[in-house]
C-alpha positions as CSV (number, residue, x, y, z in Angstrom):
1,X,-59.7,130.6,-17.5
2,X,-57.4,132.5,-19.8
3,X,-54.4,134.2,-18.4
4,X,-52.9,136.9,-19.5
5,X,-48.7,137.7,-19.0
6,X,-47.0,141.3,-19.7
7,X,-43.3,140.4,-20.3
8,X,-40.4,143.3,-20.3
9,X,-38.0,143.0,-22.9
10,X,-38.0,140.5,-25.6
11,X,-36.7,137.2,-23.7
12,X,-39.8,135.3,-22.8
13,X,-38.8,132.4,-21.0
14,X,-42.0,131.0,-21.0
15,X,-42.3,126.7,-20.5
16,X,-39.6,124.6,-19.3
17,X,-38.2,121.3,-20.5
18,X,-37.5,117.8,-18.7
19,X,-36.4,114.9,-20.2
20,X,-36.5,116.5,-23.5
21,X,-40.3,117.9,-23.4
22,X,-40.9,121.6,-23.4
23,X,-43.9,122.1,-21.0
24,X,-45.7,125.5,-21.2
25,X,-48.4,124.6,-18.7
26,X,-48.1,123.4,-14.9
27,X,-50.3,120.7,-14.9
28,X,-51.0,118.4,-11.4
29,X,-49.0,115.4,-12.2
30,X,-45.3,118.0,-13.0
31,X,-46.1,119.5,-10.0
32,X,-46.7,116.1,-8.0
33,X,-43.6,115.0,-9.5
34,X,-41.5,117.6,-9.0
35,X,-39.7,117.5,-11.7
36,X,-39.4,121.5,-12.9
37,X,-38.7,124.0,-10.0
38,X,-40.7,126.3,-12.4
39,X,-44.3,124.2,-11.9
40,X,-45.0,123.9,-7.8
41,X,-48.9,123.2,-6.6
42,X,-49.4,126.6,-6.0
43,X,-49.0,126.8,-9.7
44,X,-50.9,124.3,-11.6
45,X,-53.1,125.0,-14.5
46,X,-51.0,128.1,-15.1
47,X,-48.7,129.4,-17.4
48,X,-44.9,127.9,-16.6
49,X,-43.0,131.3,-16.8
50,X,-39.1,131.2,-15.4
51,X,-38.5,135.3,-16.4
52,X,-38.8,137.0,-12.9
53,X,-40.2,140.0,-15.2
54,X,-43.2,138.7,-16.1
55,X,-47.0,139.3,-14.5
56,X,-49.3,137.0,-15.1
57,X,-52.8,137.4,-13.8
58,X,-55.6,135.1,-14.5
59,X,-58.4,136.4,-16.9
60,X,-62.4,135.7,-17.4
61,X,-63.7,136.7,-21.0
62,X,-67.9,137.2,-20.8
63,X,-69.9,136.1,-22.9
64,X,-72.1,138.8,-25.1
65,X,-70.0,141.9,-24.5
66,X,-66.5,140.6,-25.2
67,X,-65.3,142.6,-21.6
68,X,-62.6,141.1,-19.7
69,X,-62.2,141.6,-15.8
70,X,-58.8,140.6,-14.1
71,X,-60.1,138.0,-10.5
72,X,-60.1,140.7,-8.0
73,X,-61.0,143.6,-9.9
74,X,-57.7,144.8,-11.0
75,X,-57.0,144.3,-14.7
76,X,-54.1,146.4,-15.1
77,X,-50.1,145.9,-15.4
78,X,-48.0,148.8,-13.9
79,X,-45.2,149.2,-16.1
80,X,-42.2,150.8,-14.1
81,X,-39.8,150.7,-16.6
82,X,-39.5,152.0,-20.7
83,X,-38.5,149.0,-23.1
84,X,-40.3,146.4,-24.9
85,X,-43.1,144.2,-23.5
86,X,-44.5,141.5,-25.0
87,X,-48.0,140.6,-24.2
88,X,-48.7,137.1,-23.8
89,X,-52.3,135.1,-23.9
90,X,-52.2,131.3,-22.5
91,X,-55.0,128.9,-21.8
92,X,-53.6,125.9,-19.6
93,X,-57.0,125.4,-18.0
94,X,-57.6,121.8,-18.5
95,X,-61.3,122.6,-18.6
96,X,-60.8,124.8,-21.4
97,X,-58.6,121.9,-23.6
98,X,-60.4,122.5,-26.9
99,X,-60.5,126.1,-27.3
100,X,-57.8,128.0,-28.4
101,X,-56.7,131.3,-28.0
């Protein structure tokens, strides 16, 4: 699955490093290892994002029609504040390793 992240302002804050490596995805093994308080278990396979402004909501694409539906029907992000938001597109679907975005 794609996700999709609406950022306000311009600071993304999107991955976090250990030991070096930037990591933008939460995969199984950084959240078994505990290693970035940014990737838990309830997060893996998604998007590491450490800005407390961001919404992220997971995303299926269909085939044929090019539509895009939101998992549980709601595909919109309320923006409560004016400002700059950046829109964000991330696959970290392990599934999904060899197509890009």
């Amino acid at each position: 699955q794609i996700e999709i992240a609406a950022v306000r302002g311009t600071t993304l804050e999107i991955g976090d490093s250990y030991n070096g490596t930037t990591y933008y995805c939460c995969t199984k093994t950084l959240a078994d290892q505990a290693v970035l308080p940014s990737c838990t278990e309830e997060k893996v396979d998604r998007l590491i994002v450490r800005n407390h402004h961001v919404e992220a909501k997971p995303v299926v694409f269909y085939k044929g029609n090019g539509a895009a539906s939101a998992h549980g029907g709601n595909s919109k992000f309320h923006v409560t504040k004016s400002g700059p938001h950046v829109l964000v597109m991330s696959n970290c679907d392990p599934r999904l390793k060899h197509y890009e975005v």
